[in-house]
C-alpha positions as CSV (number, residue, x, y, z in Angstrom):
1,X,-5.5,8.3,76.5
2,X,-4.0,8.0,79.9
3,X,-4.8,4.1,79.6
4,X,-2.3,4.0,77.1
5,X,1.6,4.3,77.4
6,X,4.1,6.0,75.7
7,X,5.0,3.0,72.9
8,X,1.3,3.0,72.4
9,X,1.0,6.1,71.0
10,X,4.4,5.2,69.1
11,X,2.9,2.3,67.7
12,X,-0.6,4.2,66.7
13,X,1.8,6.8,64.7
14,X,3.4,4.6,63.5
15,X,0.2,3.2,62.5
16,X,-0.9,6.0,60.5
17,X,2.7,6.2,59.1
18,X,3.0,3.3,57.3
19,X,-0.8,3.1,56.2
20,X,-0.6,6.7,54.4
21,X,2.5,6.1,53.0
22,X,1.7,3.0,51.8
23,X,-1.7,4.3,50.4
24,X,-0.5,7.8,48.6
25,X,2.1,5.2,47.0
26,X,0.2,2.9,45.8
27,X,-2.3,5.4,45.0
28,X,-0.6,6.4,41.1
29,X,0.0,3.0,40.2
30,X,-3.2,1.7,41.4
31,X,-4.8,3.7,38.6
32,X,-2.5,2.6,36.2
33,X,-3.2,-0.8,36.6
34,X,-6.8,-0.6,36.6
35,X,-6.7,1.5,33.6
36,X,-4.3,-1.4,31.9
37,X,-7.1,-3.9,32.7
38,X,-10.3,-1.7,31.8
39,X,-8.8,0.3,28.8
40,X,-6.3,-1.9,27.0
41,X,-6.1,-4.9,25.0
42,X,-2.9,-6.8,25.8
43,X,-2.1,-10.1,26.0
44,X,-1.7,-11.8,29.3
45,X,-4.4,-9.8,31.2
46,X,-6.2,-12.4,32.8
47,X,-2.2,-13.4,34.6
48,X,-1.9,-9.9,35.0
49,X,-5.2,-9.5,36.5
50,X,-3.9,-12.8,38.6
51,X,-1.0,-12.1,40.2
52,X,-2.7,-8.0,41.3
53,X,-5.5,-10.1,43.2
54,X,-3.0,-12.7,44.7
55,X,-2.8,-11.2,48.2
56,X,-6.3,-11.2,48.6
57,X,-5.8,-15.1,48.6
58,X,-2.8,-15.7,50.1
59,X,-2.0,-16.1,53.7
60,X,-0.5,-12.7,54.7
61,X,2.6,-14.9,56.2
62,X,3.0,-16.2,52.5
63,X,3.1,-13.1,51.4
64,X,5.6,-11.4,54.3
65,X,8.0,-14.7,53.7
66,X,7.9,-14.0,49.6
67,X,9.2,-10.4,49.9
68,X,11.6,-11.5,52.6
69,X,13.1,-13.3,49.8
70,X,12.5,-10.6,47.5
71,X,14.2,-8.4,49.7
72,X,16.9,-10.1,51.2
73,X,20.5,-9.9,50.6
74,X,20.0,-12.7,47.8
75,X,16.9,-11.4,46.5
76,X,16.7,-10.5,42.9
77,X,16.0,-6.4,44.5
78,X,17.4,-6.9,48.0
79,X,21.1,-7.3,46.1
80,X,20.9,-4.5,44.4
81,X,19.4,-2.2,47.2
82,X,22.3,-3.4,49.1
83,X,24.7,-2.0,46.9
84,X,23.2,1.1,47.1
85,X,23.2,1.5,50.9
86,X,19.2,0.7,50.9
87,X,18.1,-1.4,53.6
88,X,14.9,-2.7,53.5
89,X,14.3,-6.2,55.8
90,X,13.3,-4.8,59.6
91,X,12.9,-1.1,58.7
92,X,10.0,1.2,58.5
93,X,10.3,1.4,54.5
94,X,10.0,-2.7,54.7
95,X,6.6,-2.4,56.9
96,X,5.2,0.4,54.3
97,X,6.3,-2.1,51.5
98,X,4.2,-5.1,53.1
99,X,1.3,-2.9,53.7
100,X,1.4,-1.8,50.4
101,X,1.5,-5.2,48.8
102,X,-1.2,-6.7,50.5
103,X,-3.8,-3.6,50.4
104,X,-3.1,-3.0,46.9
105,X,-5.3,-5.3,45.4
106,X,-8.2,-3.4,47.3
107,X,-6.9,-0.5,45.8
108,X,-7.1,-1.7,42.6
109,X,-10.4,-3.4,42.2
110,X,-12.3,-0.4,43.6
111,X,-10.8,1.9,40.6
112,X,-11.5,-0.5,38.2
113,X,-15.2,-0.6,39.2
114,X,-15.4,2.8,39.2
115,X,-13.7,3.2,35.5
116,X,-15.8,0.7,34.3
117,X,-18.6,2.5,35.0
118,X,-17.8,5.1,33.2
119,X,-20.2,5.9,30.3
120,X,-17.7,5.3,27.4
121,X,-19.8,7.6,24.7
122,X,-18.0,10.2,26.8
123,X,-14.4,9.1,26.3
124,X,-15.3,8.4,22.8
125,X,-16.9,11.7,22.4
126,X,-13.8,13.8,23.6
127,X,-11.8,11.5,21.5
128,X,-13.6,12.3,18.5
129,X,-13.2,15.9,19.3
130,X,-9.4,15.8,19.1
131,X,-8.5,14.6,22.6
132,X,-5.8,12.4,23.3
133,X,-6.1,9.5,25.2
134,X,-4.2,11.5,27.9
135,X,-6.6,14.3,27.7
136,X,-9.7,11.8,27.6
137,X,-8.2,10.0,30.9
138,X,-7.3,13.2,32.7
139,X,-10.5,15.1,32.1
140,X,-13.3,12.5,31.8
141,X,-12.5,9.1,33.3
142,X,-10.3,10.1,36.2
143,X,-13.2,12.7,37.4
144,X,-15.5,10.5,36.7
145,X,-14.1,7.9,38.7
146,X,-13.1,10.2,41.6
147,X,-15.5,8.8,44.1
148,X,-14.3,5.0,43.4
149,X,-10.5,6.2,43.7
150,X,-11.3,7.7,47.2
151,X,-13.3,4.5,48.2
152,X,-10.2,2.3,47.6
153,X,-7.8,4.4,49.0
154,X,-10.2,4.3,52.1
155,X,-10.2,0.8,51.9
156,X,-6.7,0.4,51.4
157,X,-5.7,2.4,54.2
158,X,-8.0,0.6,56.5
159,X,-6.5,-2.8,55.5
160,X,-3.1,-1.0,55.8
161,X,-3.8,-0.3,59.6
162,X,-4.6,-3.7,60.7
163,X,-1.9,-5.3,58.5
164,X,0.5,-7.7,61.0
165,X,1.1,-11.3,59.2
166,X,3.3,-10.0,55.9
167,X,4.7,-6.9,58.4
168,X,5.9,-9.0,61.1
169,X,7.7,-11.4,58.8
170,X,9.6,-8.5,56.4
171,X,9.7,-5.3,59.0
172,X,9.5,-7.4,62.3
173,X,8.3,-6.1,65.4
174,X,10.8,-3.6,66.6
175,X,9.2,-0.8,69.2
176,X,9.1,2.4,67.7
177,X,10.6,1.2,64.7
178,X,7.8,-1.2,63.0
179,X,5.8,-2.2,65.7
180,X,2.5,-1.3,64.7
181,X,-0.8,-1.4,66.6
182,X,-1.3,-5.0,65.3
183,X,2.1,-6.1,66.0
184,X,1.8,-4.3,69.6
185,X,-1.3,-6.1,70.5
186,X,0.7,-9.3,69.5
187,X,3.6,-8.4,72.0
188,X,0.8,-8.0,74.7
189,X,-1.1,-11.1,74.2
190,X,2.4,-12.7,74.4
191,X,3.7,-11.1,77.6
192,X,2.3,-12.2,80.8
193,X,-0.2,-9.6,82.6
194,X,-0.7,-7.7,79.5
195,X,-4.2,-8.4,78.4
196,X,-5.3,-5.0,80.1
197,X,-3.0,-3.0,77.7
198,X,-4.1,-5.4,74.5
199,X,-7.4,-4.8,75.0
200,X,-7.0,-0.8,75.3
201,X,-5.3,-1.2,71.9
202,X,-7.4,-3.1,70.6
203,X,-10.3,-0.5,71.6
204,X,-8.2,1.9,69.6
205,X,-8.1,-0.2,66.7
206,X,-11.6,-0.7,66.3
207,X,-12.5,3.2,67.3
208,X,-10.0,4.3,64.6
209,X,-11.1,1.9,61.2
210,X,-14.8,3.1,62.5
211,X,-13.9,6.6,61.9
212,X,-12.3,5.8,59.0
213,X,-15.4,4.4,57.3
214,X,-17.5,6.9,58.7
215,X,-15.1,9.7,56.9
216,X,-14.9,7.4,53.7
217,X,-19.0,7.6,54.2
218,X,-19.3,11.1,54.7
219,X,-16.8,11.7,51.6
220,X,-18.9,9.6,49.5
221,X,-21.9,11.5,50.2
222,X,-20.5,14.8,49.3
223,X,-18.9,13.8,46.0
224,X,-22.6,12.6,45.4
225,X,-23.7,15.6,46.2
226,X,-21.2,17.1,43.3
């Protein structure tokens, strides 16, 4: 990777930072909330269902400017983070935040697919056999549901890598701090004589969410196999 420099390879870690964090976060309550939808009767689920999906909808700016506010020294959270010492506006923790946000809803509609499809003679089965509902989940729905828990962590993670609109606005774009491989391809495209550099980038982009669906391919296949 000699084509690259230095804060390259500081924005491709950083990269791979924020996107797992963001994805083995998101990952528990992702599950949670497709369970609530699939295996509960509450009221309210359609707005509940509604306000998951909303970043699949709205502009990713929308979305960056929203937690800003969120977040902010007047926000309803960013107060009382302050208190504590907790900043979150142009940090690493604020980029993992916005990449969570928007790739969650992938997240959560591949889970639900996948626990929907779920024969549910079997839950009732273990049910009737004296299982909790904690037992049922843990040993028959979960399992079962493996494969469509590894797709949308695939997929959130590869929507987590090319995230830029809702990062820029709450993490900015701060070199080895939150600049990501989006936001670095940004700086280049803004900064005269540095098309070379975007395009290598840009190279490495599409090199790494290939390889990513080729591993969430190969995974697939496997579990199939199981």
């Amino acid at each position: 990777m000699s084509f690259l420099q230095p804060s390259d390879l500081n924005a491709i870690l950083l990269s791979f930072k924020v996107a797992s964090t963001a994805t083995l976060l998101a990952t528990p309550l992702g599950i949670g909330v497709a369970y609530l939808l699939v295996h509960t009767r509450i009221p309210g689920k359609a707005i509940i269902e509604g306000i998951v999906n909303l970043p699949l909808v709205l502009p990713p700016v929308v979305i960056g400017y929203l937690l800003l506010v969120l977040f902010g020294r007047r926000g309803w959270i960013g107060g009382l983070l302050i208190r504590l010492d907790i900043q979150v506006i142009f940090t690493l923790t604020g980029a993992i935040i916005a990449s969570a946000v928007v790739g969650f809803p992938l997240l959560v509609r591949s889970v639900r697919l996948g626990m929907e499809s779920v024969d549910a003679s079997s839950q009732m089965a273990a049910r009737t056999l004296g299982a909790s509902a904690w037992d049922a989940f843990f040993t028959i729905t979960l399992p079962l549901s493996g494969r469509a828990v590894f797709a949308g962590m695939t997929l959130m993670f590869a929507r987590s890598l090319g995230e830029f609109g809702a990062t820029i606005i709450l993490a900015g774009n701060i070199p080895g701090v939150t600049q990501t491989i989006p936001l670095a391809i940004y700086e280049y495209t803004s900064s005269p004589g540095g098309d070379r550099m975007a395009l290598s980038l840009c190279l490495v982009s599409i090199l790494l969410s290939f390889a990513v669906l080729l591993a969430s391919g190969a995974a697939s296949k496997s579990l199939d196999r199981k």
